[in-house]
C-alpha positions in Angstrom: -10.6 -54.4 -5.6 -10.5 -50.6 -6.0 -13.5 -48.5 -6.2 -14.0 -46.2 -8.8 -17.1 -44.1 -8.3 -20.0 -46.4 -9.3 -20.0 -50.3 -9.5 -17.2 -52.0 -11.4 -15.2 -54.7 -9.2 -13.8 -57.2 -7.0 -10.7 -58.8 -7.6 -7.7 -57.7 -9.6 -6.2 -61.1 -9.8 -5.3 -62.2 -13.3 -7.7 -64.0 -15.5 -6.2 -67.4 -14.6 -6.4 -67.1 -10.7 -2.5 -66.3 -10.2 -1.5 -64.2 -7.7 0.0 -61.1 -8.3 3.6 -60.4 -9.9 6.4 -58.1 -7.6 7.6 -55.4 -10.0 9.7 -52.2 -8.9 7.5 -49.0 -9.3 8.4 -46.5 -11.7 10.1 -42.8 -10.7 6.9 -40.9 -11.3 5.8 -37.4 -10.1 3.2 -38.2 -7.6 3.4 -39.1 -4.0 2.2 -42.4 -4.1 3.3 -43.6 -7.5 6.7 -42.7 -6.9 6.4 -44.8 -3.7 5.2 -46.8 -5.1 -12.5 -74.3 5.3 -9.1 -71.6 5.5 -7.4 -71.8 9.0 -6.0 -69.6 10.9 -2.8 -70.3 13.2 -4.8 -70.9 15.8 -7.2 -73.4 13.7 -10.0 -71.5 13.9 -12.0 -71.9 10.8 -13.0 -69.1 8.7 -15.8 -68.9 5.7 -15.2 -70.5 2.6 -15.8 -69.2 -1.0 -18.0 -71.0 -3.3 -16.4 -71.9 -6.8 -19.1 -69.7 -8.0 -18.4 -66.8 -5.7 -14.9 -67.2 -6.4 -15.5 -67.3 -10.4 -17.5 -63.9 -9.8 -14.9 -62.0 -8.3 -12.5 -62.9 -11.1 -14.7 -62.2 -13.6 -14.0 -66.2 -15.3 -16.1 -68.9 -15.8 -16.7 -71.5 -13.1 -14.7 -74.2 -15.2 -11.4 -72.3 -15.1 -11.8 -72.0 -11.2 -12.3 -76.0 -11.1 -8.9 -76.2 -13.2 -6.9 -74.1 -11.4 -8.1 -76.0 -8.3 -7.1 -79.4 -9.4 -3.9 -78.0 -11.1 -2.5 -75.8 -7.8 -3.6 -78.3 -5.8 -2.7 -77.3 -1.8 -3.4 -73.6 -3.2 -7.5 -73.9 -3.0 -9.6 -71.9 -0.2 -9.7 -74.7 2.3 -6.6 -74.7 4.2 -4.2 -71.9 5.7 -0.9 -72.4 5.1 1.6 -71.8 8.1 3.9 -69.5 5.7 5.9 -68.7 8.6 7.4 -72.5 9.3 7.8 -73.0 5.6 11.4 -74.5 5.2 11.6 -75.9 1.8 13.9 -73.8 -0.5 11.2 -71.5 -2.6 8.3 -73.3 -0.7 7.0 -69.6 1.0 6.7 -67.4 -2.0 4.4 -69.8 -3.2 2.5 -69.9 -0.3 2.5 -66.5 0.7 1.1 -66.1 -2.7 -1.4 -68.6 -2.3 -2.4 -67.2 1.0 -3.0 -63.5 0.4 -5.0 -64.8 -2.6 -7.0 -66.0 -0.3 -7.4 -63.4 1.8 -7.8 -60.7 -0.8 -10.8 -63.2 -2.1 -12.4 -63.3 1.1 -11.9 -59.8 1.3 -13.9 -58.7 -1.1 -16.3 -61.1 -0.9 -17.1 -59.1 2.0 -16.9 -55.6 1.1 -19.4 -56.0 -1.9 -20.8 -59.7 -2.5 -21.3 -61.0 -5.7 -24.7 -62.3 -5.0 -27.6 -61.7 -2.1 -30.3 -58.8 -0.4 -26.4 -57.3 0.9 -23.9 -55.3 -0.2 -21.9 -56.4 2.5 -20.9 -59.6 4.2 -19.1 -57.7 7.1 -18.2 -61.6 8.3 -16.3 -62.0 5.8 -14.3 -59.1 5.7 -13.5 -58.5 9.5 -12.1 -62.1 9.3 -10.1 -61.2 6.5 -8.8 -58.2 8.0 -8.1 -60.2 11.3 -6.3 -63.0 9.6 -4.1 -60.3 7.5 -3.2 -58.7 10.5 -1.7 -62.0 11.9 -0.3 -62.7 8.5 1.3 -59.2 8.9 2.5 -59.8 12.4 4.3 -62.8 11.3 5.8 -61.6 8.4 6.4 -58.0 9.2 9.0 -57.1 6.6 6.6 -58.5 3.5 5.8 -55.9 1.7 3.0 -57.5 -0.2 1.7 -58.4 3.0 1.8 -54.8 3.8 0.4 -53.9 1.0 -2.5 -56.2 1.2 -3.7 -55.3 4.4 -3.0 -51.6 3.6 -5.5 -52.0 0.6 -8.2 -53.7 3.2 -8.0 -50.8 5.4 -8.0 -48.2 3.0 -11.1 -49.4 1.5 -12.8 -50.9 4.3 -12.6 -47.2 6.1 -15.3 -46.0 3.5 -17.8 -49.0 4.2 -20.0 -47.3 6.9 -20.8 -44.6 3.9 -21.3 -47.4 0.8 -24.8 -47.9 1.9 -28.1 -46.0 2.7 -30.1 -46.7 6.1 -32.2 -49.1 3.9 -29.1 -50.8 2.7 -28.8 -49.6 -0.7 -25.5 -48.8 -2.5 -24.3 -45.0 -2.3 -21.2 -44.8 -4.9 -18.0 -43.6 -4.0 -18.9 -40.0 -5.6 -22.4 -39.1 -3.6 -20.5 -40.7 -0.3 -20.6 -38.5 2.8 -17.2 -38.6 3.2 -17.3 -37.7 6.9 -18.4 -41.1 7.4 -15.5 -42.6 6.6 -13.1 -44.3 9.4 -9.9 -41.6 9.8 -8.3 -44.1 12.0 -8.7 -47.0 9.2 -7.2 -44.6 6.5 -4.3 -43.0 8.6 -3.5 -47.0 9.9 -3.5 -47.9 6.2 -1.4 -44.8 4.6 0.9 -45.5 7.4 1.7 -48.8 6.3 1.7 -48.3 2.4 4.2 -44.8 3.8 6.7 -47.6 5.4 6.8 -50.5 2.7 7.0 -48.7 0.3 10.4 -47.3 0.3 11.8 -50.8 1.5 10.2 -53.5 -0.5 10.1 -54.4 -4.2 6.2 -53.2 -4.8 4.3 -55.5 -5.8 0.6 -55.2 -7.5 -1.0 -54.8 -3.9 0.9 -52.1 -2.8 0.0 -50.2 -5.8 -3.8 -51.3 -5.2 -3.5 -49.8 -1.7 -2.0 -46.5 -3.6 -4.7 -46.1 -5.6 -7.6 -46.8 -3.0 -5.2 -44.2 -0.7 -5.5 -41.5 -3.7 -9.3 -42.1 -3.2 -9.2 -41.6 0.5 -7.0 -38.3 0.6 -9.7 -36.5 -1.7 -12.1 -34.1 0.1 -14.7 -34.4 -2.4 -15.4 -36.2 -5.5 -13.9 -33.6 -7.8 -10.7 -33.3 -5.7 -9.8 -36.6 -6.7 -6.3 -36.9 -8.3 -7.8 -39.1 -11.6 -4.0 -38.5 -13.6 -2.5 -40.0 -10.8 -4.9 -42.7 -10.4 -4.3 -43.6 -14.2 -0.7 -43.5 -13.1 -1.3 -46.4 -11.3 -3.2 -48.7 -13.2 -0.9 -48.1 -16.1 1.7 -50.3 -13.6 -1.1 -52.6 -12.8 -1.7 -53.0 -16.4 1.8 -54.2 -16.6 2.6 -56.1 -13.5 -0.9 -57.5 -13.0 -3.3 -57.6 -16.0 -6.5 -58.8 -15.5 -10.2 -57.7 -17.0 -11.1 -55.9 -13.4 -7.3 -53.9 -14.1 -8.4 -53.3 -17.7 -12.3 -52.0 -16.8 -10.8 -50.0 -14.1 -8.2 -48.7 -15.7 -10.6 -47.8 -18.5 -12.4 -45.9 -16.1 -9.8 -43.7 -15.3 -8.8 -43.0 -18.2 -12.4 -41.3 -19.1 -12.0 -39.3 -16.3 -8.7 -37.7 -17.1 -9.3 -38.0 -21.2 -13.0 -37.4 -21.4 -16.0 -40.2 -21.8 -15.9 -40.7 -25.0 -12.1 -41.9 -25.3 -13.1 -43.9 -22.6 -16.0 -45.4 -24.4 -13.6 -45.9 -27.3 -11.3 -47.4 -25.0 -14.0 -50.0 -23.8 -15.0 -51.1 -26.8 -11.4 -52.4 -27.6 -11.3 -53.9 -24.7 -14.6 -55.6 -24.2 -13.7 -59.0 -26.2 -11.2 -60.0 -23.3 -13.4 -59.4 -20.6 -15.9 -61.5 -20.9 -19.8 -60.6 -20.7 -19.9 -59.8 -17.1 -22.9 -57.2 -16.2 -20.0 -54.6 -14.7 -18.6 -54.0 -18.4 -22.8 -52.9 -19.0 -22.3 -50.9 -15.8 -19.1 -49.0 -16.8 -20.7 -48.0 -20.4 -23.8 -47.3 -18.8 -21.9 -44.4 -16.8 -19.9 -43.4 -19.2 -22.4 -43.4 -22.0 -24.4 -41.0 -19.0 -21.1 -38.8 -18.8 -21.4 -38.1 -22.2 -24.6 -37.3 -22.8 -26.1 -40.0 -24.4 -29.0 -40.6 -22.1 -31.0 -43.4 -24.1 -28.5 -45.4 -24.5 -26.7 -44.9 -21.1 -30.3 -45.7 -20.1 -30.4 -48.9 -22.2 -27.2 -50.4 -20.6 -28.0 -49.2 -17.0 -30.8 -51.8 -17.6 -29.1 -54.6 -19.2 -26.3 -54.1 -16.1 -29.2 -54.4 -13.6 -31.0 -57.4 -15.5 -27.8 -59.6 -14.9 -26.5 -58.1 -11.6 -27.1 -61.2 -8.8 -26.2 -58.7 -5.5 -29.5 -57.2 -5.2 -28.1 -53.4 -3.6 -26.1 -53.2 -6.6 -29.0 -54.1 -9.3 -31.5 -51.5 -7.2 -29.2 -48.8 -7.7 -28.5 -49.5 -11.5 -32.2 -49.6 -12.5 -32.7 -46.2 -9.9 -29.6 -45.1 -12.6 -32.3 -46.3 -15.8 -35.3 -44.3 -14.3 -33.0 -41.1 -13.5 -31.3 -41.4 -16.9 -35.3 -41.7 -19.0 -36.4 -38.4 -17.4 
C-alpha cells in the first residue's frame, strides 16, 4: 500500500493474489528510482485475515480468494512458514513469497482496515512489523525482505498524523507532518539506502521508494510527483495490479493535470472492478478540476459503499465541502 493524498489503497499484489515479481530497476535520474492462524518462530499465533478482508485489500471478489486458497494450498494465512530451514531445491522463494504476502496483507489490514468504527487496527500492524523484523533478521541479505519492512516503516511513521483526536481520517496532504515518527522514516530510508544497491529490486523495494519520496517532502507541494510516477511506471511493469493502476493514475494527474488523469481513469476503470476507491479517486480528481457537482456526486457514491467507517465520514465531509 502507498498513500497518495486521499483514500485509494491497500495492497499492490496482483489481481490473482501472487506475490510480487523481482525485476532490476531502471537507470533513472532520481535518487530513489535509480536505486531503485500465521506463526511466528516462536509459535506464537498472530491474527488472521478473513477471506473477505483479504478480497478487500486486493480489490477481487471473495471467490477468487477461495481459488487461490485451494490452488496454493500451504500458501494461505494460517501457518508461518520457517523460510529459513527450507532445504528443498527452489522450496524458499516460494515461501518467502508466500510469507511476505502475508505479512504485507496483515500489514495493511492494520494501517487502514477495510471495514469497522477504525481506521486503524494498530494490532495488526505492530505484529506485522514484529514478525518482518524477525523475517529480516533471518534473512538479512533478502532484499525483498528489506524492502518489505522498509515500506512498513516508511508508512507506519505517518500513522500518529492519519487521524483526528476523534479518530477521523486526515489525508496525507492536510497531515501535520511534524507528527510523523523521524526515527521510523530514517530506520526505513536506511534500509531501502543499503538493499538497494545489492539486490535485484523487486516490487517492494520500489513500494518503499515511493512511500520514501512521500516522507522526504516538507509539505504537500514539495512532493516530488515526476518521480513518484517514475515509480509506478516500474510497478506497472513488474507488478500490475488495479491498486498499481489507480495509484499510478493518481500520479499521473498530479504531474499531467486532472483532467488527463480523469481520461486516464476512465480507460482504466473496466479492469478494476467496482470498488468505492475508483468513486474516491474521480471524486478528487473531478474536485481538482473544477467540476464541483459531479466531484460532489462521486464523493457520495464513494462514501455510500465505503465499509471502514473513518474513511466514509471523511468522503461525505468531501460531498458537503464540495456542494457549497
Amino acid at each position: 500500500m502507498v498513500e497518495s493524498g486521499f483514500p485509494v489503497g491497500h495492497s499492490m499484489l496482483d489481481r490473482q493474489g501472487h506475490g510480487p515479481r523481482a525485476a532490476a530497476c531502471p537507470d533513472r535520474n532520481s535518487r530513489w528510482r535509480e536505486r531503485c492462524v500465521v506463526r511466528d518462530e516462536h509459535d506464537h499465533s498472530v491474527t488472521k485475515l478473513t477471506t473477505a478482508e483479504i478480497a478487500r485489500g486486493l480489490l477481487v471478489p471473495e471467490a477468487t480468494i477461495c481459488a487461490t486458497h485451494h490452488a496454493g494450498e500451504g500458501a494461505d494465512s494460517g501457518q508461518w512458514y520457517e523460510v529459513h530451514h527450507a532445504r528443498r531445491r527452489g522450496e524458499r522463494p516460494a515461501r518467502e513469497a508466500a510469507v511476505l504476502r502475508v505479512l504485507y496483507l496483515v500489514f495493511n489490514e492494520g494501517y487502514t482496515a477495510t471495514s469497522g468504527a477504525r481506521l486503524h487496527r494498530v494490532e495488526l500492524s505492530t505484529e506485522a512489523i514484529r514478525l518482518t523484523r524477525q523475517l529480516r533478521a533471518a534473512l538479512p541479505g533478502e532484499g525483498e525482505v528489506a524492502g518489505l519492512l522498509a515500506l512498513m516503516l516508511l508508512t507506519d511513521a505517518r500513522r500518529a498524523a492519519r487521524t483526528t483526536p476523534a479518530g477521523g481520517l486526515v489525508p496525507l496532504p492536510d497531515q501535520d507532518r511534524s507528527r510523523w515518527d523521524q526515527a521510523l522514516i530514517a530506520e526505513g530510508s536506511a534500509l531501502l539506502t543499503g538493499t538497494l544497491p545489492t539486490s535485484t529490486v523487486g516490487p517492494y523495494q520500489v513500494q518503499a521508494a515511493i512511500a520514501a519520496v512521500h516522507d522526504e517532502a516538507r509539505s504537500a507541494t514539495d512532493t516530488d510527483w515526476p518521480q513518484i510516477l517514475g515509480l509506478y511506471d516500474i510497478l506497472l511493469t513488474t507488478a500490475p495490479g488495479p491498486m498499481v493502476t489507480l495509484n499510478r493514475i493518481v500520479a499521473v494527474a498530479m504531474v499531467h493535470g486532472p483532467e488527463i488523469g480523469l481520461q486516464a481513469l476512465d480507460v482504466a476503470e473496466p479492469g478494476l472492478g467496482g470498488q468505492h476507491r475508483i468513486a474516491a479517486v474521480r471524486a478528487h480528481l473531478l474536485d481538482l478540476a473544477d467540476h464541483p457537482e459531479q466531484a460532489r456526486e462521486q464523493y457520495e457514491l464513494a462514501a455510500r459503499t465505503a465499509l471502514n467507517l473513518p474513511e466514509r465520514h471523511y468522503l461525505e465531509s468531501r460531498a458537503r465541502r464540495t456542494a457549497r
